[in-house]
C-alpha positions as CSV (number, residue, x, y, z in Angstrom):
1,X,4.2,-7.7,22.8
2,X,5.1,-7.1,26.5
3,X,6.5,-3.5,26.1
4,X,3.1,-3.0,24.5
5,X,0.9,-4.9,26.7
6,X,2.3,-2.9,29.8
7,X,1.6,0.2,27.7
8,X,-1.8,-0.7,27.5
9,X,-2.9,-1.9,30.7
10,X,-5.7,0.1,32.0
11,X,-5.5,1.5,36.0
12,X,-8.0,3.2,37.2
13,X,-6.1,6.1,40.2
14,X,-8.1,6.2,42.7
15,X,-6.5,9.5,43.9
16,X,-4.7,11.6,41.0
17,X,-2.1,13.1,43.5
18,X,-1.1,9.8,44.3
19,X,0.4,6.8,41.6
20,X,0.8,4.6,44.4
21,X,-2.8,4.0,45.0
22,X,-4.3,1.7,42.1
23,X,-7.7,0.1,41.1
24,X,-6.7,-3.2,39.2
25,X,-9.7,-3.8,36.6
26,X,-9.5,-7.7,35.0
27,X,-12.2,-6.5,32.3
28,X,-9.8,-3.5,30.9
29,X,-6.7,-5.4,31.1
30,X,-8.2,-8.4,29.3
31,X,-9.3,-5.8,26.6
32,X,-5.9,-4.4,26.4
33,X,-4.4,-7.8,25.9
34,X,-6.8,-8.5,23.0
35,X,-5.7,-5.0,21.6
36,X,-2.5,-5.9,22.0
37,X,-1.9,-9.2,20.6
38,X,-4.0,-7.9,17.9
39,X,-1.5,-5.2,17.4
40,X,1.6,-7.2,17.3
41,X,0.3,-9.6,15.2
42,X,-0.3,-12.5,17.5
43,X,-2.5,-15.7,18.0
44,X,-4.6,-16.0,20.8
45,X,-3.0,-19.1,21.9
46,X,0.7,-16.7,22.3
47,X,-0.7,-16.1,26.1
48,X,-0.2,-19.9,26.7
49,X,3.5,-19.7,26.2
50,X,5.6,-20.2,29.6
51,X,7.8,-17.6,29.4
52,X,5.3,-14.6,28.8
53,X,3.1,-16.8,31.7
54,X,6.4,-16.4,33.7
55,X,6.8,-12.4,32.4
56,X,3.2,-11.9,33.5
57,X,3.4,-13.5,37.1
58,X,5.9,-11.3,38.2
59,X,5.2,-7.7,35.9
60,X,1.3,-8.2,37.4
61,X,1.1,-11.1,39.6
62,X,-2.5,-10.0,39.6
63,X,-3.2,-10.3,36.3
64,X,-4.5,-14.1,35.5
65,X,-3.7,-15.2,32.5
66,X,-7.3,-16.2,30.3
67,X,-7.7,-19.2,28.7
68,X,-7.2,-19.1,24.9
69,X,-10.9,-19.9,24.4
70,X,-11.9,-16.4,26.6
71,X,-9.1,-14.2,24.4
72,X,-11.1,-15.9,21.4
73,X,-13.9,-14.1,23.3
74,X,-12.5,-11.1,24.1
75,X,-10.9,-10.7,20.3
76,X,-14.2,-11.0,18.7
77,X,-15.4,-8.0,21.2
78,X,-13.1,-5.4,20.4
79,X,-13.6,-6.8,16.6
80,X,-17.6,-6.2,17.0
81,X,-16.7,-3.4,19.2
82,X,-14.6,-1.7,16.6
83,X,-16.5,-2.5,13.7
84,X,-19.8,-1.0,15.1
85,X,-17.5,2.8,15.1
86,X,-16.1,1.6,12.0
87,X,-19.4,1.6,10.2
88,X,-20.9,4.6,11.9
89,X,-18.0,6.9,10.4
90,X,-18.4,5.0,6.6
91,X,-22.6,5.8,6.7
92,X,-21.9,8.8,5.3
93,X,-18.4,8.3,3.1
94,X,-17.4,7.9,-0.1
95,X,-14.9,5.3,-0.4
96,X,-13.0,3.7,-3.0
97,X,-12.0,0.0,-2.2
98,X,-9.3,-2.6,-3.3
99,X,-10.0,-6.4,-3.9
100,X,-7.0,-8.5,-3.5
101,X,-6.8,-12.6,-3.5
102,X,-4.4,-14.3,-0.8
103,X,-3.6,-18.0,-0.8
104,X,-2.8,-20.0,2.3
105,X,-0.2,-22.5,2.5
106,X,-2.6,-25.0,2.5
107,X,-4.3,-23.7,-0.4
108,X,-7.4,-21.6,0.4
109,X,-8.1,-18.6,-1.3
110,X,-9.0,-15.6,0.8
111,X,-10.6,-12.6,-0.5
112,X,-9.0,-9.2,1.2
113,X,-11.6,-6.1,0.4
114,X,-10.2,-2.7,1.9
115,X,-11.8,0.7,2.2
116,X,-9.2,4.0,1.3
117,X,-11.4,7.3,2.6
118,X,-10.0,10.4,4.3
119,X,-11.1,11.3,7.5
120,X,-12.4,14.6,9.0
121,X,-8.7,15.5,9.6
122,X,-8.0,14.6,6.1
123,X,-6.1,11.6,6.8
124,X,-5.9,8.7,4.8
125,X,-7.5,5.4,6.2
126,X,-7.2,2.1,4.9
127,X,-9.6,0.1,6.6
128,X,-9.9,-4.4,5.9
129,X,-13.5,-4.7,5.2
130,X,-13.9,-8.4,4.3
131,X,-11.6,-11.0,4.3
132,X,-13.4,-14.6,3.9
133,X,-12.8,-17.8,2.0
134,X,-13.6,-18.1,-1.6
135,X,-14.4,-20.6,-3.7
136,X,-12.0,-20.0,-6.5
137,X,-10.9,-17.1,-8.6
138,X,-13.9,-16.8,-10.8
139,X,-15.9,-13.8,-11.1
140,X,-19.1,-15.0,-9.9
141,X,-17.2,-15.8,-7.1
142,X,-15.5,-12.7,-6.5
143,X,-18.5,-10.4,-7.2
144,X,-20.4,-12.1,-4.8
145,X,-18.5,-11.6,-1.9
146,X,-17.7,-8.2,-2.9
147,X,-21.7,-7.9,-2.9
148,X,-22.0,-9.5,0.2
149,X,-19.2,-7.0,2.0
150,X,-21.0,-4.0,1.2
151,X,-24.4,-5.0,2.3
152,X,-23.2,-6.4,5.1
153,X,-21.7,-2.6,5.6
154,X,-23.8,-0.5,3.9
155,X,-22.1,0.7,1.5
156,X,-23.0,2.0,-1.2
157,X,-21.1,5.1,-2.0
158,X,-18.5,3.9,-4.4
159,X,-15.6,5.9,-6.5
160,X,-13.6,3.0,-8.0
161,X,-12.8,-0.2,-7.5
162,X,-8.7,-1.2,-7.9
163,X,-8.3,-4.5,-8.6
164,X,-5.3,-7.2,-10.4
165,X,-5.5,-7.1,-13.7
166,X,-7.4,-10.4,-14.5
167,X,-10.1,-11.2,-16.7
168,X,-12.3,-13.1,-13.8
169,X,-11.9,-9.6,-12.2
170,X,-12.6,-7.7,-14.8
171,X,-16.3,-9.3,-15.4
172,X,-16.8,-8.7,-11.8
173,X,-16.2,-5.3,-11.4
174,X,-18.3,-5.0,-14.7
175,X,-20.8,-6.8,-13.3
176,X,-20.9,-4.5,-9.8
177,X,-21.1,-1.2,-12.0
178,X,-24.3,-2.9,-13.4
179,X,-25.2,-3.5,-10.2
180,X,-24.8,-0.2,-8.6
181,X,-24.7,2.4,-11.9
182,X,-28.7,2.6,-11.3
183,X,-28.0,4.1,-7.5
184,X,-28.8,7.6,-6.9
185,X,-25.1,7.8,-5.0
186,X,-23.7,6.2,-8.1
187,X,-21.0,8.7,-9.9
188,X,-21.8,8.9,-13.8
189,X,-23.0,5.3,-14.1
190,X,-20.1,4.0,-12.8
191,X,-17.8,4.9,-15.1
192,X,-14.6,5.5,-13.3
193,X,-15.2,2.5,-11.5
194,X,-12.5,0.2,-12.6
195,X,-9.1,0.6,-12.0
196,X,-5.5,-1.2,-11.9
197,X,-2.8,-1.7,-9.6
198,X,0.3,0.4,-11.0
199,X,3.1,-2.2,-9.5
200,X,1.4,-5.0,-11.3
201,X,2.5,-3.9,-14.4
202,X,6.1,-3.3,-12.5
203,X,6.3,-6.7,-11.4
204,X,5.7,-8.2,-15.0
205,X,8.2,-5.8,-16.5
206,X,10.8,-7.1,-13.5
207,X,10.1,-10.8,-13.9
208,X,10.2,-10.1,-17.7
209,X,13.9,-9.0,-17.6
210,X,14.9,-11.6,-15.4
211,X,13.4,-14.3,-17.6
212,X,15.3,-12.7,-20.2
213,X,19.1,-13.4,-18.5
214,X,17.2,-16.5,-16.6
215,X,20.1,-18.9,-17.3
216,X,23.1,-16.6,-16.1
217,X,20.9,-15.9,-12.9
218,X,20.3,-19.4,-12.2
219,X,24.9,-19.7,-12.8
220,X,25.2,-16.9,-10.0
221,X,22.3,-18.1,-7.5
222,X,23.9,-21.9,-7.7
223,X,27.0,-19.9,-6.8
224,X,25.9,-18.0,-4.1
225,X,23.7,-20.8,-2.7
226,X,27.1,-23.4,-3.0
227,X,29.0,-20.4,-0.5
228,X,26.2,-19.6,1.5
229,X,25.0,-23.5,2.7
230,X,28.9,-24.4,3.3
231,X,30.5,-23.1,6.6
232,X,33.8,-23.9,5.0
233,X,33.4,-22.0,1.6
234,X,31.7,-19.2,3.9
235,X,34.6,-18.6,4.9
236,X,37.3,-19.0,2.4
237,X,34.7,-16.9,0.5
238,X,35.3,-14.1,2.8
239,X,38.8,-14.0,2.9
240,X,38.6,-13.5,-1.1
241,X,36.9,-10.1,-0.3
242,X,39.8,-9.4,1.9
243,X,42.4,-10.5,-0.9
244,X,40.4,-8.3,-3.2
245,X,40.0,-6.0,-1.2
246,X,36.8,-4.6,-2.1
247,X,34.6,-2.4,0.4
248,X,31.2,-3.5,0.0
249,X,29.8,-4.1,3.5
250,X,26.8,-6.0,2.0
251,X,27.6,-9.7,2.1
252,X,25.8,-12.2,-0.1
253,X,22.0,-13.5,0.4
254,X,20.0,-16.0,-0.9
255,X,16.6,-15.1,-3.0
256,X,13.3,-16.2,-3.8
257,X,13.1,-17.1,-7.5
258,X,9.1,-15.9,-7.0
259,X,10.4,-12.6,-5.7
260,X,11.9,-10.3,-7.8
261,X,12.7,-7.8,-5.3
262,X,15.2,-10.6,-3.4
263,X,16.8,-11.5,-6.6
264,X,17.4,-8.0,-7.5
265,X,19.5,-7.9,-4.2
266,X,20.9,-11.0,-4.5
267,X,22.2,-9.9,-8.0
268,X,23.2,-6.3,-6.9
269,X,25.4,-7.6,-4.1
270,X,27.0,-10.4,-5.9
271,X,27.6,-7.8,-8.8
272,X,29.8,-6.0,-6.3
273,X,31.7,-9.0,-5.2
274,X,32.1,-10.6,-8.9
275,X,36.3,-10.4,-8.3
276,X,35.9,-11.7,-4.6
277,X,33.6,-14.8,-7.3
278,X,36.7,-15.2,-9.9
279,X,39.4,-15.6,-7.2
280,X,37.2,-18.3,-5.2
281,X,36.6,-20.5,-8.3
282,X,40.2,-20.3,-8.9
283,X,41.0,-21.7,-5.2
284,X,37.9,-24.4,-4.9
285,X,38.1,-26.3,-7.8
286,X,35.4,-28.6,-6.1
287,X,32.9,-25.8,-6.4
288,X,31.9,-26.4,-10.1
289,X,31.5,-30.3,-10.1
290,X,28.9,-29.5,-7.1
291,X,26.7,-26.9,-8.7
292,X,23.5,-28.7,-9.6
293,X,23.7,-28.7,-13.4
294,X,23.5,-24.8,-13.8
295,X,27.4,-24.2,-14.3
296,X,29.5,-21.3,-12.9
297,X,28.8,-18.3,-14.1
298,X,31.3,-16.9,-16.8
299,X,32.2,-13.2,-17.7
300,X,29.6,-12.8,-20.2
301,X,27.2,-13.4,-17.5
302,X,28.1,-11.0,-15.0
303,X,28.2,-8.8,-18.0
304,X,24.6,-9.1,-18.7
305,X,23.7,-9.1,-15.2
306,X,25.4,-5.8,-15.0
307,X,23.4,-4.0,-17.7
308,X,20.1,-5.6,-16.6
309,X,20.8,-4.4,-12.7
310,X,20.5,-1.4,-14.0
311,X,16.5,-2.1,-15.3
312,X,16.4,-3.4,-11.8
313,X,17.3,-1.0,-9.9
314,X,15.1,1.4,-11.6
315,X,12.1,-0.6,-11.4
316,X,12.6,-0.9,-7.5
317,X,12.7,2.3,-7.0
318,X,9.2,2.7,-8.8
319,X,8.4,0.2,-6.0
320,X,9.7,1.1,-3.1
321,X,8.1,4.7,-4.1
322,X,4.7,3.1,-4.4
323,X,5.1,0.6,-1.5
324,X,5.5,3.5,1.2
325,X,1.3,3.7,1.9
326,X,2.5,7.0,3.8
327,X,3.4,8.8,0.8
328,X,1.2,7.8,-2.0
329,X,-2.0,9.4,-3.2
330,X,-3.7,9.3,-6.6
331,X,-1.9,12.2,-8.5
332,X,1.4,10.2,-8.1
333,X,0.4,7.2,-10.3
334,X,0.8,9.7,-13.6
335,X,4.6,10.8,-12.4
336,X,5.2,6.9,-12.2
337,X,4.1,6.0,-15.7
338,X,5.6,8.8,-17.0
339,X,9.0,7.2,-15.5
340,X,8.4,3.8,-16.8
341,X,7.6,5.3,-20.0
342,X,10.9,7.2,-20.3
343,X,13.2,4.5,-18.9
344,X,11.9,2.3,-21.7
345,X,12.0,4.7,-24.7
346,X,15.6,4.7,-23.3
347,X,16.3,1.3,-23.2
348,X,15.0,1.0,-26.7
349,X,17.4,3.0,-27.7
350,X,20.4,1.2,-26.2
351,X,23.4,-0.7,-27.5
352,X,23.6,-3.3,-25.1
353,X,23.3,-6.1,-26.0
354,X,19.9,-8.1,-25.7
355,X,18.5,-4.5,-24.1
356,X,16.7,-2.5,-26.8
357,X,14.8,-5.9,-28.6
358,X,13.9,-6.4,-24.7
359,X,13.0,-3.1,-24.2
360,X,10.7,-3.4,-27.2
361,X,9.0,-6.8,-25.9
362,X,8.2,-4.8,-22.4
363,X,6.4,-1.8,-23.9
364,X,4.3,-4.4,-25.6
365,X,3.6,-6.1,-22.1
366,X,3.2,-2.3,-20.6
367,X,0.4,-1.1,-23.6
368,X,-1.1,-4.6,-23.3
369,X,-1.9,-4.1,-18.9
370,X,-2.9,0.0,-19.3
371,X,-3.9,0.2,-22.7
372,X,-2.9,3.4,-24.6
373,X,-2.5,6.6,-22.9
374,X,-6.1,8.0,-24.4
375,X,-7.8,4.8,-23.6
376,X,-6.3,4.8,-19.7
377,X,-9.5,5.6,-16.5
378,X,-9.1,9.1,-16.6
379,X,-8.9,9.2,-13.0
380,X,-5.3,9.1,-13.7
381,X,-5.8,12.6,-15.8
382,X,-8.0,14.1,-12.9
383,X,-6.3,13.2,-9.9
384,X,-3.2,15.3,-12.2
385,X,-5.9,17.9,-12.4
386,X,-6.0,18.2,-8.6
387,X,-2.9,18.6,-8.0
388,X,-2.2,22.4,-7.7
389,X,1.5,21.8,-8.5
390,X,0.0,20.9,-12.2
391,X,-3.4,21.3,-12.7
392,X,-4.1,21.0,-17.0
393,X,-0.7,22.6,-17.3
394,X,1.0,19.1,-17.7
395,X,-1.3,17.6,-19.6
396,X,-1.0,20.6,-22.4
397,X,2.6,20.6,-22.3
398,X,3.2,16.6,-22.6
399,X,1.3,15.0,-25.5
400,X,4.5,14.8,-27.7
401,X,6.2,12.6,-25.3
402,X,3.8,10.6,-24.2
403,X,2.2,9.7,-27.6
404,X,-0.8,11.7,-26.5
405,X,-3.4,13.5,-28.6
406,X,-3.2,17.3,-28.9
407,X,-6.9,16.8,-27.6
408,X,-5.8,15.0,-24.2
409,X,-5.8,18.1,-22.5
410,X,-9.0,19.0,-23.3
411,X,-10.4,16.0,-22.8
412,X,-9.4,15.9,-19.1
413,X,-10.7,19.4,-18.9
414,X,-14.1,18.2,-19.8
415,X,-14.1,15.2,-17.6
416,X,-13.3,17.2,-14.6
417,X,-16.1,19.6,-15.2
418,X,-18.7,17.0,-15.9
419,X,-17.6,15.0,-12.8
420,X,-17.6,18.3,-10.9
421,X,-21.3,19.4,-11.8
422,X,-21.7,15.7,-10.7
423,X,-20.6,16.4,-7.4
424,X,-22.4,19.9,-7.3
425,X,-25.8,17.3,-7.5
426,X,-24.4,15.2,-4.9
427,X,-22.9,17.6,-2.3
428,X,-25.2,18.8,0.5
429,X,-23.4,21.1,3.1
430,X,-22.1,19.7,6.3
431,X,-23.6,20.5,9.5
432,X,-21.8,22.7,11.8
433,X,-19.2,20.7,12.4
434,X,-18.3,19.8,16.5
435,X,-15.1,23.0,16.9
436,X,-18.8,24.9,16.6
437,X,-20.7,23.4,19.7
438,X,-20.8,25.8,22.9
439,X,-18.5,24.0,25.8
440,X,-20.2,21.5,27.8
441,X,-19.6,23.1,30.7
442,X,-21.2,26.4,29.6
443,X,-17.8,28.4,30.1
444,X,-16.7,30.6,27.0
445,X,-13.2,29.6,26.7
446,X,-10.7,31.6,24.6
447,X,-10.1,28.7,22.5
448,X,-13.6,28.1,21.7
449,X,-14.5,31.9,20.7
450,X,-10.9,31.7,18.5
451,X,-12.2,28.5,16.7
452,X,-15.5,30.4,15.8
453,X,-13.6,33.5,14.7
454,X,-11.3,31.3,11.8
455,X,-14.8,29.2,11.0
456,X,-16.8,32.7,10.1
457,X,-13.4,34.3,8.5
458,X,-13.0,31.3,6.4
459,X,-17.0,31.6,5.9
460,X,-16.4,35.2,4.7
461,X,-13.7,34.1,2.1
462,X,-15.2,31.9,0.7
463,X,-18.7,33.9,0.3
464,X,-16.2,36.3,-1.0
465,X,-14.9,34.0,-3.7
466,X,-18.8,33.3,-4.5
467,X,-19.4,36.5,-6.0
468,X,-17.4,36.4,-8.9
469,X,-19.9,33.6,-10.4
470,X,-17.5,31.1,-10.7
471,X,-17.6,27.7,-9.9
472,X,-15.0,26.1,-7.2
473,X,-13.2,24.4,-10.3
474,X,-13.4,27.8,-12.5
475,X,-11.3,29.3,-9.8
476,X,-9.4,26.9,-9.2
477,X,-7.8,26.1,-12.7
478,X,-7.7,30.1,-12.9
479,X,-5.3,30.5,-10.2
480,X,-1.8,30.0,-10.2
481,X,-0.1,26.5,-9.7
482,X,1.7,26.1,-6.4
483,X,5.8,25.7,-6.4
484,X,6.7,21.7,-7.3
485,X,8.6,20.7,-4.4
486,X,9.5,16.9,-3.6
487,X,7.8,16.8,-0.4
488,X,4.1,18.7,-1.2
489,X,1.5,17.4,0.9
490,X,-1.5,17.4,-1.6
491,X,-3.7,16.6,1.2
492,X,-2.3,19.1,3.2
493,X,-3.4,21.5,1.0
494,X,-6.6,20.8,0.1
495,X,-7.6,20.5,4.0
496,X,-6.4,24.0,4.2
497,X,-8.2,25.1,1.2
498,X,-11.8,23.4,1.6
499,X,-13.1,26.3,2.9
500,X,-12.5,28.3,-0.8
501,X,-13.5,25.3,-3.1
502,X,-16.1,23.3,-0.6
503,X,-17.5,21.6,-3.7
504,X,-14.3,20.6,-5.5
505,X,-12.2,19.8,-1.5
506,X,-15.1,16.8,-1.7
507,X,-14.2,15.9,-5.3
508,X,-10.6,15.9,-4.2
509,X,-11.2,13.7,-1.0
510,X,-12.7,11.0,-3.5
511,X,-10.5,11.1,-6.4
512,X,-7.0,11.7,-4.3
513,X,-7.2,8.6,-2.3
514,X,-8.0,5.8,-5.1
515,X,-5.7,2.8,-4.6
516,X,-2.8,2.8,-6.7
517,X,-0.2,0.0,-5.3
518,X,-0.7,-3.3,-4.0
519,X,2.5,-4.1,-2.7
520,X,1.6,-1.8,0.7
521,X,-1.1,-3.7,1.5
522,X,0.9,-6.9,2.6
523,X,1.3,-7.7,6.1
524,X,3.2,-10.0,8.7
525,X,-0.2,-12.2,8.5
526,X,-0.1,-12.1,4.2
527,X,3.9,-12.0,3.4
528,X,4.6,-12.1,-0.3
529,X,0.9,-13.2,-0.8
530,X,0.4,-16.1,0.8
531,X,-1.1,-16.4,4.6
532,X,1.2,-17.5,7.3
533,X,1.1,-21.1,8.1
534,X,0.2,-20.5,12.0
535,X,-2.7,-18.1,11.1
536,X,-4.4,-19.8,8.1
537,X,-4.9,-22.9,10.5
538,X,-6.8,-20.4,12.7
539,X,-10.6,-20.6,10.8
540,X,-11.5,-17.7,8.6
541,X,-13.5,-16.0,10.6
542,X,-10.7,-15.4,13.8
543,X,-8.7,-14.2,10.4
544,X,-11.0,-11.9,9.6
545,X,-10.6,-10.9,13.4
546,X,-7.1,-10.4,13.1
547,X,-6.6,-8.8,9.8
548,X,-9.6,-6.4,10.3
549,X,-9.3,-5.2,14.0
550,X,-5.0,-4.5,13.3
551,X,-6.6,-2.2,10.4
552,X,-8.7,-0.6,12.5
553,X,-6.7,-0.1,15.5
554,X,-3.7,0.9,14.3
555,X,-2.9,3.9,12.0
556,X,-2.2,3.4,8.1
557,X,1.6,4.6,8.7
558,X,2.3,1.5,10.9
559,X,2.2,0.0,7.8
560,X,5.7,-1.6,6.5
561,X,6.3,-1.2,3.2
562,X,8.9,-2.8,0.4
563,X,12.0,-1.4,2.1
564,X,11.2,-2.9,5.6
565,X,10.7,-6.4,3.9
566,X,14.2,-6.5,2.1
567,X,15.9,-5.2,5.4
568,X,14.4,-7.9,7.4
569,X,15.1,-10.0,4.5
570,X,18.7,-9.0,4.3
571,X,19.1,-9.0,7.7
572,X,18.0,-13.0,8.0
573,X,20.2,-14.1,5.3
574,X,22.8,-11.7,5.9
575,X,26.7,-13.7,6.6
């Protein structure tokens, strides 16, 4: 917080040629202490702790240090401040939002509601729009405060709504396309409203497995946990790597049974170290009369534990794919289940032991959360469509292996147009956008007569394109698919490729930025769901302070995702 809040301090140079000469302004560097421990993630009482009191007195003696009462102040500003710019740029935006619940540790359930748009760079903002107490999980609940957000915003340009699956949110969101499928901004009733997180279904698949080797997990954790909490056994533990001489520079840490994620790593670096496991039961025969009732773990269990660190590891990598908020837009979810669709069809037809009948039990659980493949939101199908890497292409070419109707293709095709000559009733051209405006100062600088040379060549094309009397989608399906190539910027594209399909860029700015994953919405304030102890005591409305101002402030690519967790995780229980 101190690198950051010398960052921000604001100085007013009373002579540019000269640094030396400085206005001090109490008002801006108040404002930049609210941004900052807004920023880092801090409470308004961190200002009252000595040693940034003593940092402060001698990096700005004449900075005074505000009461906690005045940064309350100050926080709400900037929150009011913000929020004011927030709702002038979402006036005119379509957004899509996802509803998430969050517990405190002293039981209170918060409703988080965020807003996913693209700016006019064609950047991806994920903005907190709500996050307030709730009475309980039920949909009345739920819809109502979803209501109340949106009002209270003035919002009501909706594409879908991405939710957990649960039937209290299901009514809900059924209840708010009733609500709003009557709008004249509503698209098609409503009826691409609804959607689900993808790493829900992950999650369930993960815990699933685990459950299904539970009591040879619980052998190894006692293990680990019996080395771990003992100094002594630490190190005589250590010394059987040596012996053993095995190379893995990962040493053991302790999970969260409620976290799948630290169990898989818990499991995939004891795995490694299973000989380094042998050789210390054979030198502490103490060990195994003080494991609390779970036993040591035998060969057969680090046998199973082997084959299911395999299921594992592939299902992390779905996460830690989904997790990065950077990378993920909405024609990646279909690569995803296409993955977890695979892996399983291969698992069902292995002959490990205990893996194929498993196999079979989770592609049960996985039909049950998305339903079949025809029955899916067929966002999923046109977000595909967008994609120039695939357009229909994909669709026609995979129905065989995904169980699909020969139809599907066709299908998609016909949603896509009818959603298209939706948007064709919707879309009003932008005014001339600001690159267009004369300079203020009257001067016609090179750069400005440049800027309106691309604008009326990109004009040209596109008029150009026109005359053939196809539609922006017509051309677009017509033409060629782009290479596929790991690192394609979707986005990227379609920014450089409004100008050519100005009716379909704006049904690709929608449709491309639907919520997909949960898991990157977690923050220092909500780890693994739950509020932080030293913020939930803080009153709902000086969270909603925090949470939504950070959002705001700071860019969506500040955002940690999976892999940042399990390093700090590792890191912490590391030995």
């Amino acid at each position: 917080m101190k690198d950051h809040l010398i960052r921000t301090f604001v100085w007013t140079a009373r002579d540019n040629q000269d640094p030396d000469k400085f206005v001090f302004s109490r008002k801006d560097s108040r404002k930049a202490l609210a941004r900052s421990l807004i920023c880092d993630e801090q409470t308004p009482s961190d200002v009252q702790r000595e040693k940034f009191r003593i940092f402060m007195s001698l990096a700005c003696p004449s900075f005074r240090i505000p009461s906690c009462s005045t940064v309350n102040r100050d926080c709400y500003e900037l929150f009011e401040e913000e929020k004011t710019k927030l709702k002038s740029i979402l006036c005119n935006k379509r957004v899509s939002l996802s509803v998430d619940a969050w517990t405190s540790e002293q039981e209170t359930t918060y409703l988080c509601v965020k807003a996913h748009f693209l700016d006019s760079k064609w950047k991806l903002q994920k903005n907190v729009l709500e996050f307030c107490p709730i009475s309980d999980h039920s949909a009345g609940a739920i819809g109502k405060a979803v209501e109340k957000c949106l009002l209270d915003w003035g919002i009501d340009k909706i594409f879908a709504i991405t939710v957990e699956d649960s039937q209290s949110n299901d009514v809900a969101i059924h209840n708010l396309k009733t609500r709003f499928s009557n709008s004249e901004n509503s698209l098609l009733g409503g009826k691409y409203l609804h959607l689900r997180y993808i790493d829900n279904v992950i999650k369930i698949m993960a815990s699933d497995s685990l459950q299904e080797i539970g009591e040879s997990v619980a052998r190894i954790r006692e293990m680990v946990h019996s080395i771990v909490l003992s100094p002594a056994r630490l190190i005589k533990f250590k010394e059987c790597v040596e012996l053993e001489k095995i190379g893995n520079k990962r040493m053991l840490c302790m999970d969260v049974p409620t976290n799948w994620i630290s169990t898989f790593f818990m499991l995939d670096t004891a795995q490694k170290l299973q000989k380094a496991f042998e050789k210390f039961q054979e030198s502490d025969p103490h060990c195994k009369s003080e494991t609390r009732g779970a036993g040591m773990p035998n060969r057969d269990d680090w046998q199973k534990v082997e084959w299911f660190i395999q299921i594992l590891r592939h299902l992390y990598g779905l996460t830690l794919h989904l997790s990065c908020s950077r990378h993920v837009t909405t024609n990646t979810i279909f690569a995803r289940l296409f993955e977890v669709h695979h892996l399983l069809s291969e698992w069902q037809d292995s002959t490990e032991m205990g893996i194929s009948s498993m196999a079979r039990r989770l592609r049960e659980k996985y039909t049950n959360y998305w339903g079949k493949y025809k029955e899916m939101n067929l966002v999923i199908y046109l977000a595909l469509i967008l994609d120039p890497r695939y357009k229909l292409e994909i669709l026609e070419s995979l129905p065989s292996e995904l169980h699909l109707t020969p139809e599907m293709g066709e299908i998609a095709r016909e949603a896509a147009f009818t959603l298209f000559d939706e948007y064709k009733r919707l879309y009003v051209p932008e005014k001339s956008s600001s690159s267009e405006k004369e300079p203020e100062s009257g001067v016609r600088s090179f750069r400005s007569d440049f800027e309106k040379y691309m604008i009326q060549k990109k004009r040209e094309e596109a008029l150009a394109a026109f005359a053939d009397g196809k539609s922006d989608l017509e051309r677009y399906l017509d033409e060629p698919t782009e290479q596929d190539w790991d690192y394609f910027d979707v986005l990227g594209w379609w920014k450089g490729n409004n100008h050519r399909f100005p009716i379909l860029s704006n049904m690709a700015r929608d449709l491309l930025v639907v919520p997909v994953s949960r898991a990157a919405l977690e923050s220092k304030f909500s780890r693994a769901g739950y509020i932080r102890d030293s913020f939930s005591g803080k009153g709902s409305k000086m969270l909603q302070v925090l949470l939504s101002t950070k959002s705001w402030l700071l860019p969506p690519h500040s955002s940690s995702c999976v892999e940042d967790d399990v390093q700090n995780l590792e890191e912490a229980e590391r030995i």
